[in-house]
VOBA-1610 file (N, C-alpha, C; in pm, whole numbers, padded with zeros to 5 digits, always signed):
BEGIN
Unk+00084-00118+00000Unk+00000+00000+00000Unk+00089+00124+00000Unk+00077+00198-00122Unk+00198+00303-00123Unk+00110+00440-00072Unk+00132+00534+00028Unk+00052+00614+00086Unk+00067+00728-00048Unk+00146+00762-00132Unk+00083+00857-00225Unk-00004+00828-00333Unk-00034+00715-00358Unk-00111+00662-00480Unk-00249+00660-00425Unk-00314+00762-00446Unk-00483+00798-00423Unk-00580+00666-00435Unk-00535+00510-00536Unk-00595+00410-00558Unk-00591+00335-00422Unk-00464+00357-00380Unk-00418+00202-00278Unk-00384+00263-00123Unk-00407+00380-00141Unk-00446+00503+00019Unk-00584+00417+00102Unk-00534+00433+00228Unk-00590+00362+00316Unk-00707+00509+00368Unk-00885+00492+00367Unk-00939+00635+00378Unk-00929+00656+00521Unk-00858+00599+00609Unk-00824+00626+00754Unk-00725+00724+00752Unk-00675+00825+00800Unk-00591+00921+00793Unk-00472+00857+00868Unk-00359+00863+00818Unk-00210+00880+00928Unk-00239+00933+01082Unk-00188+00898+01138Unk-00116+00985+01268Unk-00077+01095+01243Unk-00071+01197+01317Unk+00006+01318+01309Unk+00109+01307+01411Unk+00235+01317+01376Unk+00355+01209+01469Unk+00338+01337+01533Unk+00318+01473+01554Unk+00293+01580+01658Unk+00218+01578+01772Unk+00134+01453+01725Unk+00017+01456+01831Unk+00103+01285+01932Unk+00047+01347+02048Unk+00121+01248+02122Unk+00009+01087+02118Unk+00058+00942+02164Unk-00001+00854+02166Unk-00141+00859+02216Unk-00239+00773+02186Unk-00343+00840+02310Unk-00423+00970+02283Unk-00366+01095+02255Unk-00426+01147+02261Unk-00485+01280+02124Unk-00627+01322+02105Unk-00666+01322+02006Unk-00592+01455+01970Unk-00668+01471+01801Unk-00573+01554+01729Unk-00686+01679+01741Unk-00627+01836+01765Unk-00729+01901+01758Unk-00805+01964+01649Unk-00958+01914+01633Unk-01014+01967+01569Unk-01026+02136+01539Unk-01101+02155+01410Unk-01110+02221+01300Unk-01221+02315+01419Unk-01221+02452+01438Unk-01311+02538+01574Unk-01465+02493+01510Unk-01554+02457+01586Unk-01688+02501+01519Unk-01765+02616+01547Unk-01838+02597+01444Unk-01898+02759+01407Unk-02002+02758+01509Unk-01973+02925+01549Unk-02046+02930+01661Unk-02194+02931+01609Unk-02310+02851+01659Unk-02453+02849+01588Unk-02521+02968+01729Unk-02610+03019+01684Unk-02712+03146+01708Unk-02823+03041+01866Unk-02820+03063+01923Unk-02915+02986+02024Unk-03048+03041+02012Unk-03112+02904+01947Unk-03297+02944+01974Unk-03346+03078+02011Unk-03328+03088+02144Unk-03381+03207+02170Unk-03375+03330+02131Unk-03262+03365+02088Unk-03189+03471+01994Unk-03235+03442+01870Unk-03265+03373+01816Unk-03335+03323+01647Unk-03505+03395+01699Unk-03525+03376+01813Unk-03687+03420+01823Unk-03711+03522+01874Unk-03608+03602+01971Unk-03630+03738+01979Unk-03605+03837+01863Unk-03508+03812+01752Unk-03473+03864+01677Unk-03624+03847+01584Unk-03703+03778+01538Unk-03807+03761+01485Unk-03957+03802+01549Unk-03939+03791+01718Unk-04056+03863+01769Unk-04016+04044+01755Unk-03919+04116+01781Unk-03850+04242+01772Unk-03876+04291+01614Unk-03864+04177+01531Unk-03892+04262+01378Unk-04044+04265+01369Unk-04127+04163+01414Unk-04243+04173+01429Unk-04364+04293+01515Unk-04260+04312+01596Unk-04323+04452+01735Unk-04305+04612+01627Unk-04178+04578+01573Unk-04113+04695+01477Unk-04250+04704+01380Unk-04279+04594+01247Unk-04356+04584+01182Unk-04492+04629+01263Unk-04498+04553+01333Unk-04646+04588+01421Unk-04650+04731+01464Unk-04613+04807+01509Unk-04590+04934+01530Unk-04615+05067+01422Unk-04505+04993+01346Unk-04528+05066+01182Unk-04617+05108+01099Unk-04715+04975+01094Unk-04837+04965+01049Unk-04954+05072+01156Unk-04950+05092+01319Unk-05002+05165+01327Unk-04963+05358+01325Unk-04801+05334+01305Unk-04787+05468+01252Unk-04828+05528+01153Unk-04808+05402+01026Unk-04845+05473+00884Unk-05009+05456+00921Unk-05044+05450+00964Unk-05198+05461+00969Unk-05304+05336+00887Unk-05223+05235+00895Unk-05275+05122+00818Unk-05384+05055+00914Unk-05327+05076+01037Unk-05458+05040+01155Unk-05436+05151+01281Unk-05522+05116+01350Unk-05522+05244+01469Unk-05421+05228+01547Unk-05330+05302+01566Unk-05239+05353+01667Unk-05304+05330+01812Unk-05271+05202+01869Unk-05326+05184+02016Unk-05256+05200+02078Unk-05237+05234+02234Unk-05158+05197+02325Unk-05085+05388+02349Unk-05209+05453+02270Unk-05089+05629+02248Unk-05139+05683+02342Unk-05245+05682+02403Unk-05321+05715+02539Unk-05239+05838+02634Unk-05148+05764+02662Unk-05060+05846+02745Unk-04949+05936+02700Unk-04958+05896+02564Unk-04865+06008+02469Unk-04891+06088+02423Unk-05049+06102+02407Unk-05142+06221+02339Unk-05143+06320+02462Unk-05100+06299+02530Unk-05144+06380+02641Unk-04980+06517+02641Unk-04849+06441+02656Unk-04712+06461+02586Unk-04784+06571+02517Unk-04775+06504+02398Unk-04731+06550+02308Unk-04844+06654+02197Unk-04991+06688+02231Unk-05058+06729+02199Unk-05106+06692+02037Unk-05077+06605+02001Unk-05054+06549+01880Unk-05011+06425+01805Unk-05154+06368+01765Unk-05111+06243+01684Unk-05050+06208+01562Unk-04977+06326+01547Unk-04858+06293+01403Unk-04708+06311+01527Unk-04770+06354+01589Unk-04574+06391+01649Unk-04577+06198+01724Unk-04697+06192+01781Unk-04707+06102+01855Unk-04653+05894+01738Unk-04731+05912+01651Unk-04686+05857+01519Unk-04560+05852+01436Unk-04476+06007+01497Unk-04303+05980+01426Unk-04288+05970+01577Unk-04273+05931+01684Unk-04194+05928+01783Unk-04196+05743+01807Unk-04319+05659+01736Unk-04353+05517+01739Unk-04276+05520+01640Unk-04229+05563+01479Unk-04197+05496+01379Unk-04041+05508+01431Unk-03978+05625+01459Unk-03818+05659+01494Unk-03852+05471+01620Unk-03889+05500+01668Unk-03874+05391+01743Unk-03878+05244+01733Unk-03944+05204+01654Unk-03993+05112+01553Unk-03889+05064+01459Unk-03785+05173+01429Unk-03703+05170+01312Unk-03586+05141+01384Unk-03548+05200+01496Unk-03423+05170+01570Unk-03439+05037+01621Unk-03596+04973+01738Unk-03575+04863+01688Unk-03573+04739+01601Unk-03617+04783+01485Unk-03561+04687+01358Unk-03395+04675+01371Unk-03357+04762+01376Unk-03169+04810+01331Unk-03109+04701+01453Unk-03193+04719+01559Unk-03107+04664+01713Unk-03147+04535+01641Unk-03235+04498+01656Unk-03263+04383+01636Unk-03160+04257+01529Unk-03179+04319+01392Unk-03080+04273+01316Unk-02919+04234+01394Unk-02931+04365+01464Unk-02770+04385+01494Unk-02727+04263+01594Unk-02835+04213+01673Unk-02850+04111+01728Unk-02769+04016+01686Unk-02803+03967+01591Unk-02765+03833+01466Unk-02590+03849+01486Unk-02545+03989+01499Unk-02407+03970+01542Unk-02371+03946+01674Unk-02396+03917+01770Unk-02406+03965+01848Unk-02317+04080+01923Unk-02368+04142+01900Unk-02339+04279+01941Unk-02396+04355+02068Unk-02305+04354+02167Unk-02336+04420+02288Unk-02474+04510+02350Unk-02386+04634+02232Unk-02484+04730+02233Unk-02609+04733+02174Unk-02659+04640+02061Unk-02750+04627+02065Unk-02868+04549+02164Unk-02785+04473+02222Unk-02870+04367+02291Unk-02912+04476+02438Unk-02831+04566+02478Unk-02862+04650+02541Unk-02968+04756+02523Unk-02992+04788+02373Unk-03069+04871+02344Unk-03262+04801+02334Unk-03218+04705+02281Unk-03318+04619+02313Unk-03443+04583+02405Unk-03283+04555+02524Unk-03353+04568+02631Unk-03413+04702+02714Unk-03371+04774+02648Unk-03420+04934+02720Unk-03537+04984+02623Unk-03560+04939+02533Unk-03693+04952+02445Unk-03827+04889+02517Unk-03745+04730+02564Unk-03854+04670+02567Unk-03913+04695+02707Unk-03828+04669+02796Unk-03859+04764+02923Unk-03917+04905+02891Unk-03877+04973+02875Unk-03964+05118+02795Unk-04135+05090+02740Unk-04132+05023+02697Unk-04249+04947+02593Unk-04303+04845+02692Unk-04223+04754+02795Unk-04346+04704+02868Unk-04416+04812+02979Unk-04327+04886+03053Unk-04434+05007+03123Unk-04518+05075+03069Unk-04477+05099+02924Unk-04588+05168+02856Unk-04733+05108+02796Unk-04691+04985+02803Unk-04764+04863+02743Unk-04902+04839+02926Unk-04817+04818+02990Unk-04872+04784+03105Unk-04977+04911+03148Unk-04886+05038+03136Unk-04977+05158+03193Unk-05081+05214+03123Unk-05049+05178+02992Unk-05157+05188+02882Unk-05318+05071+02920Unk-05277+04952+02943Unk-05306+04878+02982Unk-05429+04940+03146Unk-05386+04983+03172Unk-05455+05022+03305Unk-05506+05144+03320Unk-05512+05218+03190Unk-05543+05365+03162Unk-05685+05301+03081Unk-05696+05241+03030Unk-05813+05173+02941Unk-05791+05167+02763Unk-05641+05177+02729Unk-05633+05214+02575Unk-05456+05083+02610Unk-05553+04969+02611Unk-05414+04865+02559Unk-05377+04797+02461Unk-05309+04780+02443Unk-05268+04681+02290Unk-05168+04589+02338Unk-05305+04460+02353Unk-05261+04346+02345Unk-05084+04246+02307Unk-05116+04244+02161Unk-05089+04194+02090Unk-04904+04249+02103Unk-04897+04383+02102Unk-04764+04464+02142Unk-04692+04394+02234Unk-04765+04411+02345Unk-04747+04353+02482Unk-04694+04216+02513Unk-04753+04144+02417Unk-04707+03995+02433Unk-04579+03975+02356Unk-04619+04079+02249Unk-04481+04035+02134Unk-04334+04065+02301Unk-04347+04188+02348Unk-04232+04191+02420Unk-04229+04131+02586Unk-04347+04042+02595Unk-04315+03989+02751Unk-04231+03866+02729Unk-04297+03813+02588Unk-04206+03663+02513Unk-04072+03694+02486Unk-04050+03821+02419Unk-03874+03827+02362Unk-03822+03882+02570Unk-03881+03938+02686Unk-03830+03958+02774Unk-03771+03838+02823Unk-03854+03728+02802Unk-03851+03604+02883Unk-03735+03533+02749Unk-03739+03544+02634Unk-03625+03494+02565Unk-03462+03556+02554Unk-03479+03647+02613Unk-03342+03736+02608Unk-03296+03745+02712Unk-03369+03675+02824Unk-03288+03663+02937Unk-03257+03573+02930Unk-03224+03440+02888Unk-03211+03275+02890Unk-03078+03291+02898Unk-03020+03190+02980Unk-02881+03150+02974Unk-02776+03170+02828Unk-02870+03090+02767Unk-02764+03062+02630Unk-02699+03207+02541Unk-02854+03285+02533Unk-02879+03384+02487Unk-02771+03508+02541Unk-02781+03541+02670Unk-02725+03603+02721Unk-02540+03545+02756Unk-02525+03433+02783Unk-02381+03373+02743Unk-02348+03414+02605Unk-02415+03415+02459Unk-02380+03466+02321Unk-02331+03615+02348Unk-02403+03659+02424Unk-02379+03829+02462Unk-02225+03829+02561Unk-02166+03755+02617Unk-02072+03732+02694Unk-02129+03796+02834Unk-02267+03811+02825Unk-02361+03839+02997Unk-02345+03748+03076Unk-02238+03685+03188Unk-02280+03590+03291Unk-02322+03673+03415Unk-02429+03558+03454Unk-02517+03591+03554Unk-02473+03543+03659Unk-02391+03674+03763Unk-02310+03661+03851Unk-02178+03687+03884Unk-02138+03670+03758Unk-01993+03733+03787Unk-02000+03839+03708Unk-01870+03982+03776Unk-01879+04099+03710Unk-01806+04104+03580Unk-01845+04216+03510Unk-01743+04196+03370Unk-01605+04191+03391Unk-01537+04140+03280Unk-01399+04132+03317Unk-01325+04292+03307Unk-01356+04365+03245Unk-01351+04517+03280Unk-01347+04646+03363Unk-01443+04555+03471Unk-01467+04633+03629Unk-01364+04553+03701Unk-01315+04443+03702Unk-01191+04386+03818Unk-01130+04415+03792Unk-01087+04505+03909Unk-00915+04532+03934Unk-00850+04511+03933
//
C-alpha cells in the first residue's frame, strides 16, 4: 500500500507524529450556531417593529398612544416618535444576529420602555394586546442563559472590565 497513490491510500488518515499517543488531534473550531432564543427574539423584535409601523403609517389604529397624546398634543408627532422607534428597533434587532453588545442592550431598554408603557396603557383603558405579548415573550427569551452567554452576559460574575 503506497501512501501517495490515491488508488491504494488507506481512507483512515495517518497519525500526526505531533500529536502524542493516546491522545486526540485538535479539531477544526466550530462555528459558533445562534441559540434558539436569539433566532426568536430577533423575529418577535422585527415583528413589534412591523407591528408598530403599520399603526404609525396609519394602516390600523395607533393603540396603546393614550398616554402620549397627552405629551405631546398630537397624533402625528405622537406617530413619528412610534416609527423613529420602531425603526431603531428593527436596526437593534438585526444587529443582534451579530451579536453585538450594544445592541442587545438597546433592546432591552426599548422593551422595558415598551413594557411600562404597554402595562400603563393597559390600566389607563387604551391597551394593545398583541404589542405587549410580542415583548413579555422576547423579555422572557433574552434573558435565557444561552442567549445572554452569546452576549458574553454571565449571571453573577462581574465583567472582566470592572476587576481590578
Amino acid at each position: 500500500m503506497d501512501p501517495k497513490d490515491p488508488v491504494t491510500r488507506s481512507p483512515v488518515a495517518a497519525p500526526n507524529p505531533a500529536t502524542p499517543p493516546g491522545a486526540t488531534a485538535p479539531s477544526a473550531p466550530a462555528e459558533r450556531t445562534l441559540p434558539f432564543g436569539l433566532i426568536v427574539v430577533v423575529l418577535l423584535q422585527l415583528a413589534a417593529a412591523a407591528w408598530i409601523l403599520t399603526g404609525a403609517a396609519g394602516l390600523r389604529p395607533l393603540e396603546g398612544t393614550t398616554i402620549f397624546a397627552d405629551l405631546f398634543r398630537s397624533s402625528q408627532a405622537v406617530a413619528v416618535l412610534f416609527a423613529v422607534v420602531a425603526g431603531l428597533q428593527a436596526v437593534a434587532a438585526l444587529l443582534l444576529l451579530t451579536r453585538n453588545r450594544l445592541a442587545w442592550l438597546v433592546i432591552m431598554l426599548i422593551m422595558g420602555a415598551s413594557l411600562v408603557t404597554g402595562i400603563t396603557s393597559y390600566f389607563v383603558g387604551d391597551p394593545e394586546p398583541v404589542r405587549l405579548f410580542l415583548y413579555v415573550v422576547s423579555a422572557f427569551y433574552l434573558n435565557q442563559r444561552p442567549v445572554r452567554a452569546a452576549f458574553g452576559i454571565r449571571h453573577g460574575q462581574p465583567r472582566e472590565e470592572t476587576v481590578a
